[in-house]
DRENLUM-100451 format. One line per 10 residues: number of its first residue (from 1); their letters; for each residue x, y, z of N, C-alpha, C, O. Coordinates in nm, 3 decimals, m for minus. Example, Ala and Ser with C-alpha at 12.3 -4.5 7.8 and 13.67 -1.06 7.14 Angstrom:
1) as) 1.319,m0.569,0.780,1.230,m0.450,0.780,1.320,m0.330,0.780,1.424,m0.332,0.846; 1.285,m0.225,0.708,1.367,m0.106,0.714,1.290,0.003,0.787,1.341,0.114,0.804
This chain:
1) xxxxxxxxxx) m0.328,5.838,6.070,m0.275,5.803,5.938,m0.270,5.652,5.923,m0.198,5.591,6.002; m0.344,5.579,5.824,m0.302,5.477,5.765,m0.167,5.416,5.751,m0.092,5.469,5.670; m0.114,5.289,5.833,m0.003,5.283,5.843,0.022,5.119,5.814,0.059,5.045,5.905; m0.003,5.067,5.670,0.047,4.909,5.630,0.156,4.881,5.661,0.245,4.966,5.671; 0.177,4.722,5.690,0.293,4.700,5.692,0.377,4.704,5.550,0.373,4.624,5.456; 0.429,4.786,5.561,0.531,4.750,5.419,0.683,4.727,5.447,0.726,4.739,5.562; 0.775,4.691,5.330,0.921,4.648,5.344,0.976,4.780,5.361,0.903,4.879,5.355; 1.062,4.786,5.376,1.185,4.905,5.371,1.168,5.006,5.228,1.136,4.949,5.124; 1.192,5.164,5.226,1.215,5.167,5.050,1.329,5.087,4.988,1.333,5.046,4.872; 1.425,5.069,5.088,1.522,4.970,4.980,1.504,4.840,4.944,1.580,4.772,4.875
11) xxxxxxxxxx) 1.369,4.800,5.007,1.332,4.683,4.942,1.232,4.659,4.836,1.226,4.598,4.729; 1.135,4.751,4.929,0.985,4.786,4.844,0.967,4.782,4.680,1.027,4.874,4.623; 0.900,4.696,4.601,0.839,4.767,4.477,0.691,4.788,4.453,0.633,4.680,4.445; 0.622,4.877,4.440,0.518,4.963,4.418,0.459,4.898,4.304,0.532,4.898,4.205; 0.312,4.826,4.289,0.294,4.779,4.203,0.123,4.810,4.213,0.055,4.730,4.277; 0.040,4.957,4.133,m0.089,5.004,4.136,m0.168,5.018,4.074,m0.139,5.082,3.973; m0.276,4.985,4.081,m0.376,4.955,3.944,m0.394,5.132,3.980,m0.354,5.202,4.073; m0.500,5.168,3.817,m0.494,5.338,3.794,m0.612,5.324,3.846,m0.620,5.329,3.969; m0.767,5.299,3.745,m0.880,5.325,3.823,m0.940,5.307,3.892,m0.977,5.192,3.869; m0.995,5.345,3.993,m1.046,5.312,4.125,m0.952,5.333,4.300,m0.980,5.336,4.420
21) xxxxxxxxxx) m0.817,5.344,4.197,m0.707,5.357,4.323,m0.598,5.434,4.288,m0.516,5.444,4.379; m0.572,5.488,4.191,m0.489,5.609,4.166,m0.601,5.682,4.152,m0.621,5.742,4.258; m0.690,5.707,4.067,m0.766,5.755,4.024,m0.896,5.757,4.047,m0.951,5.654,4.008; m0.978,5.848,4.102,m1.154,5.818,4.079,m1.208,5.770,4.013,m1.187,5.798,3.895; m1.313,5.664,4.047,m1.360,5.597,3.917,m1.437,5.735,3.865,m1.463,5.834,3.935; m1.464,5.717,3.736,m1.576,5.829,3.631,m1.634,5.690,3.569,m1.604,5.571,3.557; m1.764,5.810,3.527,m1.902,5.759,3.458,m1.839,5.691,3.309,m1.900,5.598,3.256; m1.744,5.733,3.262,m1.635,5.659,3.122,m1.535,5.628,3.144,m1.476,5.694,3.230; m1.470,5.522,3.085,m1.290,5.553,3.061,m1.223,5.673,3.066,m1.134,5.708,3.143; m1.291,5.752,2.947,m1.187,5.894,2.917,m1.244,5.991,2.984,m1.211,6.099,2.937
31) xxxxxxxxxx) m1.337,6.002,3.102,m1.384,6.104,3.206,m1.270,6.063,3.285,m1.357,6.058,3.371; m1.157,6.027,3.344,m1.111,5.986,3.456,m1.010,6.148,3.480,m0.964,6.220,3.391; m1.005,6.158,3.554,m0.899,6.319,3.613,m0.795,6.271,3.673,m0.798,6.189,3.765; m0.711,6.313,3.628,m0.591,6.288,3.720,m0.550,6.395,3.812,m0.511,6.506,3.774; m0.565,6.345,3.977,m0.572,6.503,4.074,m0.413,6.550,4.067,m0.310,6.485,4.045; m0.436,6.687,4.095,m0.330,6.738,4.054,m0.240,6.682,4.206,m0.282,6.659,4.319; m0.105,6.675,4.149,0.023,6.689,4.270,0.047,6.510,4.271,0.144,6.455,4.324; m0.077,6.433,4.194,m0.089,6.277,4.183,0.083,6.224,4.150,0.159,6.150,4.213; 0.099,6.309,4.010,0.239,6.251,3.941,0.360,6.280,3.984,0.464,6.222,3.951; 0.343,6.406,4.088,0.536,6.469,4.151,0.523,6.323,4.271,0.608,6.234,4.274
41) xxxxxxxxxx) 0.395,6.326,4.363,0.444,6.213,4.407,0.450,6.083,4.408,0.488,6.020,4.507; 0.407,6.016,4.278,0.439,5.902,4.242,0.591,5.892,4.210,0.667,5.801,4.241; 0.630,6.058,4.110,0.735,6.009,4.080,0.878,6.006,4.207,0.986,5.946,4.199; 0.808,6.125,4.356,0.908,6.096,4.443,0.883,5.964,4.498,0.998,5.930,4.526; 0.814,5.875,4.528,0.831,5.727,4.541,0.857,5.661,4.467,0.856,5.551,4.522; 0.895,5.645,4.318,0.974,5.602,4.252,1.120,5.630,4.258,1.211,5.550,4.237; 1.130,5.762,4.292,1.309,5.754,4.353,1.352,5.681,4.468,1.463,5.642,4.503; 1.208,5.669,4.531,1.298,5.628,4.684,1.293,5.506,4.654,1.383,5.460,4.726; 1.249,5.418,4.596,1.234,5.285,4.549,1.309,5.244,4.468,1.301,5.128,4.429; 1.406,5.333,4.422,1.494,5.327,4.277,1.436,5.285,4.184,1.479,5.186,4.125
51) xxxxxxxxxx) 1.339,5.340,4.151,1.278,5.328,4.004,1.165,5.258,4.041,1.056,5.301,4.004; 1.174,5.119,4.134,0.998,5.000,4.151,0.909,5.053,4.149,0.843,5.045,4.253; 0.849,5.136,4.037,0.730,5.152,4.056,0.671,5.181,3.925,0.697,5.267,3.841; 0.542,5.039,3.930,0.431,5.006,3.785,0.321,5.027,3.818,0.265,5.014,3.927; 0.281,5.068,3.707,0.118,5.060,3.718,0.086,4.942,3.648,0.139,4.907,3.543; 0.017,4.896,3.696,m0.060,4.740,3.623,m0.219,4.724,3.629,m0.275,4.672,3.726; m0.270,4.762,3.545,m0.425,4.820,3.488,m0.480,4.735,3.380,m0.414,4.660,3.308; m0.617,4.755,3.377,m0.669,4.662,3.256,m0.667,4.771,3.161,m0.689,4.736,3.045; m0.651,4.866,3.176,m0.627,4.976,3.014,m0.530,4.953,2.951,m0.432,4.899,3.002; m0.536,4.984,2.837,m0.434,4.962,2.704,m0.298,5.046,2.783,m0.323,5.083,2.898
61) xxxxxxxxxx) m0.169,5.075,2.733,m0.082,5.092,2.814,m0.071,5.201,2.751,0.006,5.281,2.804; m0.133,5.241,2.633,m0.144,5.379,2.560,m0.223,5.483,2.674,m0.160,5.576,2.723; m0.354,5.459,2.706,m0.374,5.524,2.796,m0.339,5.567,2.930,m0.391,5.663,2.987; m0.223,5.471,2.993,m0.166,5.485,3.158,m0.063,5.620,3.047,m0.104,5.735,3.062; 0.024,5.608,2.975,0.112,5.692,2.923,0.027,5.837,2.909,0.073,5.931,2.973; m0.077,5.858,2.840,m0.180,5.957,2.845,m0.184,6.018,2.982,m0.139,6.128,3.013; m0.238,5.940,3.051,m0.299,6.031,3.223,m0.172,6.028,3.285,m0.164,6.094,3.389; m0.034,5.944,3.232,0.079,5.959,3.386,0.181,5.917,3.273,0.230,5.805,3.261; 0.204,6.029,3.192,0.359,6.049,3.097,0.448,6.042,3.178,0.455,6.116,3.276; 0.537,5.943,3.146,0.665,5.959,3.257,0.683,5.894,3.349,0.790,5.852,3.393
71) xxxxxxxxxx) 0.548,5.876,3.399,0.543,5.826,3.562,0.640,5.709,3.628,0.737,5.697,3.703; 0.552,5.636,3.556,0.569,5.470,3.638,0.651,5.445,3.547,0.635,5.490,3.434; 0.821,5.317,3.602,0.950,5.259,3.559,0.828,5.177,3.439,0.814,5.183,3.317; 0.778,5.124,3.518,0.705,4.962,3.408,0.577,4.980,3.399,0.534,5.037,3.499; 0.481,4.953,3.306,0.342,4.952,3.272,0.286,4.793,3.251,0.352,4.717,3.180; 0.211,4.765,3.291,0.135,4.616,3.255,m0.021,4.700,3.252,m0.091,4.761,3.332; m0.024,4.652,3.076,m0.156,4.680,3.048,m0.239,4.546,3.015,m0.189,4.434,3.013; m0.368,4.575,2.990,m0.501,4.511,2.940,m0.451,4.372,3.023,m0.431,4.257,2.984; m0.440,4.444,3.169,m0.398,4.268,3.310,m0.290,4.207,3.242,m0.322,4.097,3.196; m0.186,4.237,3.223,m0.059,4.168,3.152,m0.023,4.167,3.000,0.085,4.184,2.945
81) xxxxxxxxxx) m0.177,4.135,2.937,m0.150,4.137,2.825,m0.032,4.206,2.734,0.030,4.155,2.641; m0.022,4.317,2.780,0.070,4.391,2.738,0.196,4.427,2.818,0.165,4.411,2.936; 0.329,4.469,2.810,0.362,4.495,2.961,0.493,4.574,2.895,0.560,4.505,2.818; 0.539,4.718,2.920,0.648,4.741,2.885,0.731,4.797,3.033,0.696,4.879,3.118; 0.852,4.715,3.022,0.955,4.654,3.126,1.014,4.786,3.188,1.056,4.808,3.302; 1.003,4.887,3.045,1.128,4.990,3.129,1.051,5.126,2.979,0.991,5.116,2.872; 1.099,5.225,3.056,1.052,5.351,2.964,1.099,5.338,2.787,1.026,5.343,2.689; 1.239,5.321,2.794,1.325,5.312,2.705,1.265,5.164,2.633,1.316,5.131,2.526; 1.187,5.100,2.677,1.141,4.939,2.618,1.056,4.958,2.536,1.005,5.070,2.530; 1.004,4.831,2.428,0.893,4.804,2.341,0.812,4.713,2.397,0.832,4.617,2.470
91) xxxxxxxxxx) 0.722,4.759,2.352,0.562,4.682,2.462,0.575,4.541,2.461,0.558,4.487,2.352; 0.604,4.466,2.562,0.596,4.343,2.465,0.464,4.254,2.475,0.431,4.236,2.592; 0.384,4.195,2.383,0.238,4.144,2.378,0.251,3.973,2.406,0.346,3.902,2.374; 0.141,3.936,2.466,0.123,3.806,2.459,0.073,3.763,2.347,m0.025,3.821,2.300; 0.137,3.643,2.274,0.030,3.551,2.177,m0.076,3.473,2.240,m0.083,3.376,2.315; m0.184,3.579,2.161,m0.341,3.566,2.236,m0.443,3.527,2.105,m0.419,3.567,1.991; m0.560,3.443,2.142,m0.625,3.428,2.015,m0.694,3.580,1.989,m0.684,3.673,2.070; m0.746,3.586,1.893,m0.837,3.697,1.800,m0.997,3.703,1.853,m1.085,3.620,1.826; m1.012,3.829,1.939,m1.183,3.831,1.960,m1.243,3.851,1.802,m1.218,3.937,1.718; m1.352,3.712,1.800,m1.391,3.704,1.709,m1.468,3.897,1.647,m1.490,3.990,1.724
101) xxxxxxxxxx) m1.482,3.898,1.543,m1.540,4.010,1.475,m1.657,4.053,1.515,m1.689,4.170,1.537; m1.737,3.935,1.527,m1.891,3.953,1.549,m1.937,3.951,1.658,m2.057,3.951,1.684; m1.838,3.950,1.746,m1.855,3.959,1.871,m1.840,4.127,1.921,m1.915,4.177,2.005; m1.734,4.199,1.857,m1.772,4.326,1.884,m1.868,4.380,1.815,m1.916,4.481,1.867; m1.918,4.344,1.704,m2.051,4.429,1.621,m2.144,4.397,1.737,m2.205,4.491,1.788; m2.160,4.288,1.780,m2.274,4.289,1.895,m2.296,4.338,1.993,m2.405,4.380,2.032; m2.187,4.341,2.051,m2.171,4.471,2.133,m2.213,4.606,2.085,m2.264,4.685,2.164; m2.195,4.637,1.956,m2.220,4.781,1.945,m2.353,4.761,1.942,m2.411,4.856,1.995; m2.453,4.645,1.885,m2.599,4.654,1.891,m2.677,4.645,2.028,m2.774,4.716,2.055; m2.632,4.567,2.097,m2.624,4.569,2.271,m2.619,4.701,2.298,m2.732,4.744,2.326
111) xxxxxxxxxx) m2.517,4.801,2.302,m2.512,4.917,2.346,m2.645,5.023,2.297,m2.697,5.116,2.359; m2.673,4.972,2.175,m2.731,5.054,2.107,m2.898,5.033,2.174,m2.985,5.119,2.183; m2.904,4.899,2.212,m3.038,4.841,2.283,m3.051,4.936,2.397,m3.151,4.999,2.433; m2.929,4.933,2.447,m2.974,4.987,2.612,m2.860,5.085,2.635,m2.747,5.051,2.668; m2.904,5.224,2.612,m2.889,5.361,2.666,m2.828,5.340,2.748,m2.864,5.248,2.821; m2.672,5.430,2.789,m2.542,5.399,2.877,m2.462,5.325,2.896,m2.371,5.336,2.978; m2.490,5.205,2.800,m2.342,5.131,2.800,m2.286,5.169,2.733,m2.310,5.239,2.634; m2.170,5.117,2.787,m2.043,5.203,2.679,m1.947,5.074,2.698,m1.916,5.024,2.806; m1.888,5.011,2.512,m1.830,4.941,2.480,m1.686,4.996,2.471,m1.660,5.101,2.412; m1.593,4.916,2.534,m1.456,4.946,2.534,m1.386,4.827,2.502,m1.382,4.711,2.543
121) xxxxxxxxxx) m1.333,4.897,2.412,m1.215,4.781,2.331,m1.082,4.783,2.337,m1.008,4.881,2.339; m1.049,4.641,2.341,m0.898,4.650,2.382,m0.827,4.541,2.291,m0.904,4.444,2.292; m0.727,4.515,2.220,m0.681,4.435,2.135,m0.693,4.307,2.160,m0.693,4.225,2.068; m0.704,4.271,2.291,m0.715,4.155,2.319,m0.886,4.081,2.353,m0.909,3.962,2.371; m0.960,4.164,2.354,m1.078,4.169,2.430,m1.208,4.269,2.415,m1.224,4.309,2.300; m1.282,4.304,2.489,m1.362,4.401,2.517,m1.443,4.410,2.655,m1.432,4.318,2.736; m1.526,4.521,2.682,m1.573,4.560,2.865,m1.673,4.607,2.776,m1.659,4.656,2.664; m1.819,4.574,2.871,m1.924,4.608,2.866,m1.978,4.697,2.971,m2.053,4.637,3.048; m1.963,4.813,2.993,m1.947,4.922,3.081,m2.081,4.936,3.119,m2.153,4.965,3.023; m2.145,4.922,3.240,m2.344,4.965,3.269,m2.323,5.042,3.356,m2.415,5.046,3.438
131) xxxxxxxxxx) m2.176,5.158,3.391,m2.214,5.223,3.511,m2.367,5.337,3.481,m2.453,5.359,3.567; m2.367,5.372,3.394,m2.479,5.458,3.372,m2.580,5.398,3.282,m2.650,5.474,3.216; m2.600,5.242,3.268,m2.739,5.172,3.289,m2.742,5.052,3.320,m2.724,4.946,3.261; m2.783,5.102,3.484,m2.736,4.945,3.552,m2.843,4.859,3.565,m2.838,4.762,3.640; m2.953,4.890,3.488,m3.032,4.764,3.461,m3.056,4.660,3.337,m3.135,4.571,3.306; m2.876,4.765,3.254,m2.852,4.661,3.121,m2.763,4.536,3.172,m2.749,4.441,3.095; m2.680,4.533,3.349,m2.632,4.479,3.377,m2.682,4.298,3.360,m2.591,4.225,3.321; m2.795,4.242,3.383,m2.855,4.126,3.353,m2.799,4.107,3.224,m2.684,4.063,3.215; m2.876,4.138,3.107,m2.874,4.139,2.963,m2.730,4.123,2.925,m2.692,4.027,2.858; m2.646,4.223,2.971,m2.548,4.235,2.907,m2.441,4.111,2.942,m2.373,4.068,2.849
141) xxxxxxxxxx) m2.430,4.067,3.042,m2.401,3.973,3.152,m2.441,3.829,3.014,m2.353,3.772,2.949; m2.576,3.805,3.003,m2.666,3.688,2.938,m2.567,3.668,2.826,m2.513,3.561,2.795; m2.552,3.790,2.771,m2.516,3.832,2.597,m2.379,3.752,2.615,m2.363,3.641,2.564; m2.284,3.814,2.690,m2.129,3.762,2.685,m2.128,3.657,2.694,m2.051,3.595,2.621; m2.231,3.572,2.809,m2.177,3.434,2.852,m2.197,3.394,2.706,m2.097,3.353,2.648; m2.301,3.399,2.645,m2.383,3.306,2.513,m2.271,3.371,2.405,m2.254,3.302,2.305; m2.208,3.469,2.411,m2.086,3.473,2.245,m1.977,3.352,2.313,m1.947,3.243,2.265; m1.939,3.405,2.423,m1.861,3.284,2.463,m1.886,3.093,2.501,m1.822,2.992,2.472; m1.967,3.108,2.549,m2.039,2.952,2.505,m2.023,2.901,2.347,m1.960,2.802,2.309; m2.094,2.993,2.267,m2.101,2.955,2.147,m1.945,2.982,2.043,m1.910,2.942,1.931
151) xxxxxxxxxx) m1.902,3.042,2.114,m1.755,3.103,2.066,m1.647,2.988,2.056,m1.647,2.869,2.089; m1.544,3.086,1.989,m1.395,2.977,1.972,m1.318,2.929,2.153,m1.354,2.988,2.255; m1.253,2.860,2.154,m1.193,2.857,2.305,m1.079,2.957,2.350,m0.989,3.007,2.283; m1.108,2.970,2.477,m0.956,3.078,2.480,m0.989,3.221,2.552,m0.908,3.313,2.563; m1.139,3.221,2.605,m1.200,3.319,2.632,m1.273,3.317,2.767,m1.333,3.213,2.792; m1.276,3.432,2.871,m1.379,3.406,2.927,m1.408,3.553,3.010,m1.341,3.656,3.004; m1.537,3.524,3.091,m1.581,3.721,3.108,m1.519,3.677,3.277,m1.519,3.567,3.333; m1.458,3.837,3.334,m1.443,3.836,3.444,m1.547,3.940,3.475,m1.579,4.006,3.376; m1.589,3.962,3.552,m1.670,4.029,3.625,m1.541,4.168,3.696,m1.432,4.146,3.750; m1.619,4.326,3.660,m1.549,4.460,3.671,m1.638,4.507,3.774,m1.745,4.451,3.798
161) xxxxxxxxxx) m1.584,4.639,3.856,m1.672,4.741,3.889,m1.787,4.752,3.784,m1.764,4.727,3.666; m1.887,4.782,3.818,m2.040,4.760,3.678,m1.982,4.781,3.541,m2.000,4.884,3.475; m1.883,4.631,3.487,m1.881,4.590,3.419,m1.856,4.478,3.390,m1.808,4.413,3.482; m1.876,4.401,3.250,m1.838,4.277,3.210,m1.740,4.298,3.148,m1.769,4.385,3.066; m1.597,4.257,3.134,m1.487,4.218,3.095,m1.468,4.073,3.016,m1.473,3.970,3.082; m1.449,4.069,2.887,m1.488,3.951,2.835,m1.256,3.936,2.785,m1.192,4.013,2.713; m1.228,3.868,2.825,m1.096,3.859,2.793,m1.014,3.715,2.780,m1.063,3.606,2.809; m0.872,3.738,2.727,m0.819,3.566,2.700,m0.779,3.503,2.837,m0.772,3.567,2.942; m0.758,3.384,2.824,m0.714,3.282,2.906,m0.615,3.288,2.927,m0.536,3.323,2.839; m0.568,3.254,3.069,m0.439,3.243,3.105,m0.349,3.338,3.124,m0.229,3.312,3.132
171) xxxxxxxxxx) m0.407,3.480,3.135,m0.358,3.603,3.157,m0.370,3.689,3.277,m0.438,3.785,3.240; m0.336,3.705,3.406,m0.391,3.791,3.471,m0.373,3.888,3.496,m0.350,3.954,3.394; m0.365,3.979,3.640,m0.264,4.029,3.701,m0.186,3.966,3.801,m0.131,4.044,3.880; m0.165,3.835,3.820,m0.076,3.765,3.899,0.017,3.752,3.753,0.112,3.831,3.748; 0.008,3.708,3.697,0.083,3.685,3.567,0.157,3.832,3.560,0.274,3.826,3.522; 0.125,3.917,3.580,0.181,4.032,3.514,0.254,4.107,3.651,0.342,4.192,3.635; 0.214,4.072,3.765,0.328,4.151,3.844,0.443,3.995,3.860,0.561,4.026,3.863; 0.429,3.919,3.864,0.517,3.833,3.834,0.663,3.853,3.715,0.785,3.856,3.735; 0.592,3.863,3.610,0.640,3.918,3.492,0.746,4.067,3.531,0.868,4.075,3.518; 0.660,4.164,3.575,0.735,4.273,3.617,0.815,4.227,3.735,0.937,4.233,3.715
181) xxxxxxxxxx) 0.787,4.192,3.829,0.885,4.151,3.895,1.022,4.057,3.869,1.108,4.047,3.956; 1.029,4.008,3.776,1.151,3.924,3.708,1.232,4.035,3.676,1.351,4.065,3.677; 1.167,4.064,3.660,1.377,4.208,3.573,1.352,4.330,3.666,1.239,4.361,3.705; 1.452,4.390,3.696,1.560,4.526,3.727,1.449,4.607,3.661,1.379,4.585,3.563; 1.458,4.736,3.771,1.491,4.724,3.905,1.397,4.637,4.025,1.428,4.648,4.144; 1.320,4.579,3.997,1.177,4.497,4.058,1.280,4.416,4.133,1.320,4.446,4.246; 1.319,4.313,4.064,1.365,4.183,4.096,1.425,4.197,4.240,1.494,4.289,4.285; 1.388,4.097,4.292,1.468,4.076,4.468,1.365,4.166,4.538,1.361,4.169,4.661; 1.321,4.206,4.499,1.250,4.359,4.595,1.091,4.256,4.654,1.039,4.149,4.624; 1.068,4.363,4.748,0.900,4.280,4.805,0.799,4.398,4.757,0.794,4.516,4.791
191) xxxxxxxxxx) 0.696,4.299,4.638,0.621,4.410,4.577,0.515,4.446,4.704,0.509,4.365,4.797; 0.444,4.549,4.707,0.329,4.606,4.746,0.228,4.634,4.621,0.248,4.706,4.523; 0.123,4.560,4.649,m0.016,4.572,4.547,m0.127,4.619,4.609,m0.194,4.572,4.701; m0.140,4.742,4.529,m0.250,4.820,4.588,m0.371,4.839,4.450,m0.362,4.913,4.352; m0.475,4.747,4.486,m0.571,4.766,4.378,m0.769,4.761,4.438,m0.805,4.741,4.554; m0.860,4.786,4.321,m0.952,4.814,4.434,m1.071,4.721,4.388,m1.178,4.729,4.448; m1.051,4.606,4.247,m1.152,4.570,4.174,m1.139,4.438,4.220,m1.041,4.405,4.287; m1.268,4.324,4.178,m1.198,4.177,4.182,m1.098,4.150,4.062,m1.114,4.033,4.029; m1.019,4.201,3.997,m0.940,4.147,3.923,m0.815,4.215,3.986,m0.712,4.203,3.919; m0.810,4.257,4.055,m0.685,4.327,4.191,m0.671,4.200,4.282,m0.574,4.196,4.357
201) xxxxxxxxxx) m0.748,4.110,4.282,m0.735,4.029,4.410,m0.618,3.889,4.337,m0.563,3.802,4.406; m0.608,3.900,4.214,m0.546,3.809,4.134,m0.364,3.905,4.141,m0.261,3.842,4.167; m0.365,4.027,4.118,m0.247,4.053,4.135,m0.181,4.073,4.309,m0.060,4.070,4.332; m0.273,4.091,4.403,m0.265,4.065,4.595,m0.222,3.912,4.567,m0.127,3.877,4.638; m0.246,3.863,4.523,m0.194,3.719,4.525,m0.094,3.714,4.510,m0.013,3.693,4.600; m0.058,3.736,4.356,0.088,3.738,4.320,0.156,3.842,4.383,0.275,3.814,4.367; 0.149,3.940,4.442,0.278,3.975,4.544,0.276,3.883,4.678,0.378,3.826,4.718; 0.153,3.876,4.743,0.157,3.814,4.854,0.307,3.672,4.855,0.397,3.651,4.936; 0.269,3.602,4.722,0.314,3.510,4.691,0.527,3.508,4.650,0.613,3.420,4.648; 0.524,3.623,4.631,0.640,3.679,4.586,0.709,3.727,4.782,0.825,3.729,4.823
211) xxxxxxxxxx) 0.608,3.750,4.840,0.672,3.781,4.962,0.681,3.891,5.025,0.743,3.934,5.123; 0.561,3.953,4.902,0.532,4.095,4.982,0.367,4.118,5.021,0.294,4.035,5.073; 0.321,4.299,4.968,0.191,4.214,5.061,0.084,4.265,4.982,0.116,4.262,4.864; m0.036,4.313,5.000,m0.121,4.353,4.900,m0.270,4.380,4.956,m0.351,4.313,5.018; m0.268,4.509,4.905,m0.415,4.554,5.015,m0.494,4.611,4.881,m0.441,4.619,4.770; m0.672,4.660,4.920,m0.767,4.667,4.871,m0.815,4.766,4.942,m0.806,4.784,5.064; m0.893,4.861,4.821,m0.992,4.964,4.825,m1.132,4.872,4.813,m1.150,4.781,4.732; m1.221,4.916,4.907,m1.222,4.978,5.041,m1.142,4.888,5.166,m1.103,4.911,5.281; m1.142,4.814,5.107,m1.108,4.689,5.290,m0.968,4.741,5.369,m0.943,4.722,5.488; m0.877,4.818,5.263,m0.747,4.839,5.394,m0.756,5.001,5.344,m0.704,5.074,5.429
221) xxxxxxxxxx) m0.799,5.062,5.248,m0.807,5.210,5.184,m0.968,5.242,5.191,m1.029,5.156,5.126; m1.055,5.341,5.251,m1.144,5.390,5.238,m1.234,5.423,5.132,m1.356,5.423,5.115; m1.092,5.463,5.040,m1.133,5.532,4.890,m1.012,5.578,4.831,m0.914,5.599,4.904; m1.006,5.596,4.711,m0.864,5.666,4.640,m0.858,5.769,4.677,m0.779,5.830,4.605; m0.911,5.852,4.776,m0.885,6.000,4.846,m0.789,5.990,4.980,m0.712,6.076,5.023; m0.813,5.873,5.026,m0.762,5.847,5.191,m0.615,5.705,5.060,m0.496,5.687,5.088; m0.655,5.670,4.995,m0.513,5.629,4.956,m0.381,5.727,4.899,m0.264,5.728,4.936; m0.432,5.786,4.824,m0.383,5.889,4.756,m0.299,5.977,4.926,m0.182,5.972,4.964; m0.377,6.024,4.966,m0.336,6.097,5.083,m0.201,6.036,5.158,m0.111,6.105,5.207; m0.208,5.857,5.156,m0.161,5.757,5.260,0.020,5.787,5.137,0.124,5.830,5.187
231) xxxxxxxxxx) 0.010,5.759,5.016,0.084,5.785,4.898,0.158,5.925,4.979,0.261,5.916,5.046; 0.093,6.034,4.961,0.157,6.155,4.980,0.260,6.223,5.081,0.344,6.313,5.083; 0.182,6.093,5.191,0.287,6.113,5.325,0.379,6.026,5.348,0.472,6.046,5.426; 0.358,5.909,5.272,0.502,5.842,5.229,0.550,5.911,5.176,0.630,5.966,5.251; 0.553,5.956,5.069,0.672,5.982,5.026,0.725,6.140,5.017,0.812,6.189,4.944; 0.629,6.210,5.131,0.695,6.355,5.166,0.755,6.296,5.326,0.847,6.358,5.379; 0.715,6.215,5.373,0.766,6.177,5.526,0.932,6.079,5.562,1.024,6.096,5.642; 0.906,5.984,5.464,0.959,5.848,5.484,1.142,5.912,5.418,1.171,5.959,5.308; 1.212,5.891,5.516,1.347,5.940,5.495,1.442,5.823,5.400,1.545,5.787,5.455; 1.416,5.767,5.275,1.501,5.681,5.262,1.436,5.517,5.296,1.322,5.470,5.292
241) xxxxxx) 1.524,5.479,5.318,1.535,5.326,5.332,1.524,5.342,5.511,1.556,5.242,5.575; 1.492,5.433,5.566,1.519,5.411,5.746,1.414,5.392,5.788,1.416,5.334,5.897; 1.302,5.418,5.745,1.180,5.415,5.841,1.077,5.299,5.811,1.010,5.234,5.890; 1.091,5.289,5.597,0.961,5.172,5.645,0.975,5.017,5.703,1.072,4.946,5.732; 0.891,5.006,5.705,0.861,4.859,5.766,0.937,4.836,5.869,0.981,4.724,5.897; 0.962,4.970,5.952,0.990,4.921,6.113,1.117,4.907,6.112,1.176,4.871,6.214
């Protein structure tokens, strides 16, 4: 069994991106499955944690609520952009500039060029999806840099699992488990960040930095099958606050 160092549950807060590490990646956004028995034990490690436990995803925070009603205390969506603190809370948004207009029509003509991309939009932004045509990956790649070159300031593409992510400045997921970590029940606690993309390596930072610790699919998790599994025996095994972290 997979055995990280982590804090105590009475210290621990749980902080997990959805796709790729809760979840299997799928060929779309809205193909993703949520395996069954996923949500009883997220939500028994959220008791033992007293509540620490967010998901912090580049999806809109409408969709984490969709695949995991209930689940997670706090949500940080579209990498911070969005982030609601507590169930009972209102989303609260960053003041972000406006993806220009013509920047998503182009996208839809882009998509339309090359068979299997799939454009995903997010209020703040948009993803240029090539898992199912990964030789629009060049092109599509060319296209973003040149709206953004030629574009307003305030913008720039991160690089996804086979996609382009074109999004605002100054937002990450260090920004956003930070953020969640400031208020109850988070606060004081040592987060654990478990994510599997390069934009996961920005929120491993910010816990690392906070004083806890932060691992990656594949490099410390195999796959979301052997994580998921590592999830299950925490929190059917781990008695309380007595056993982790030694």
């Amino acid at each position: 069994m997979i055995s990280p160092a982590i804090p105590r549950s009475r210290e621990a807060a749980f902080l997990l991106d959805f796709d790729g590490t809760l979840v299997d990646i799928a060929p779309t956004p809205e193909a993703v499955t949520v395996p069954h028995g996923l949500p009883a034990v997220l939500l028994r490690l959220r008791a033992l944690c007293g509540d620490a436990l967010a998901v912090i995803s580049g999806r809109p925070i409408a969709q984490i609520d969709h695949f995991l009603p209930g689940v997670p205390f706090a949500v940080a969506g579209e990498h911070g952009i969005a982030i609601r603190h507590a169930p009972d809370e209102p989303v609260v948004r960053a003041e972000l500039p406006a993806l220009p207009p013509h920047w998503s029509e182009a996208a839809d003509r882009l998509a339309e060029a090359h068979p299997g991309t799939v454009v995903e939009r997010k209020q703040a932004g948009l993803v240029l999806h090539y898992r199912a045509a990964a030789d629009a990956a060049g092109p599509l790649r060319a296209a973003a840099l040149a709206w953004i070159d030629a574009g307003p300031a305030g913008f720039h593409m991160q690089p996804a699992k086979m996609a382009w992510e074109i999004k605002p400045d100054g937002i990450d997921k260090e920004t956003a488990v930070r953020a969640v970590m400031a208020r109850p029940p988070f606060a004081g606690r040592r987060p654990v960040y478990v994510g599997d993309d390069v934009t996961d390596e920005d929120g491993i930072r910010g816990a690392e930095a906070l004083g806890g610790a932060g691992y990656r699919i594949p490099r410390d998790f195999d796959d979301p099958v052997a994580f998921r599994a590592w999830l299950a025996w925490l929190a059917e095994t781990a008695p309380g606050a007595a056993s982790w972290g030694g």
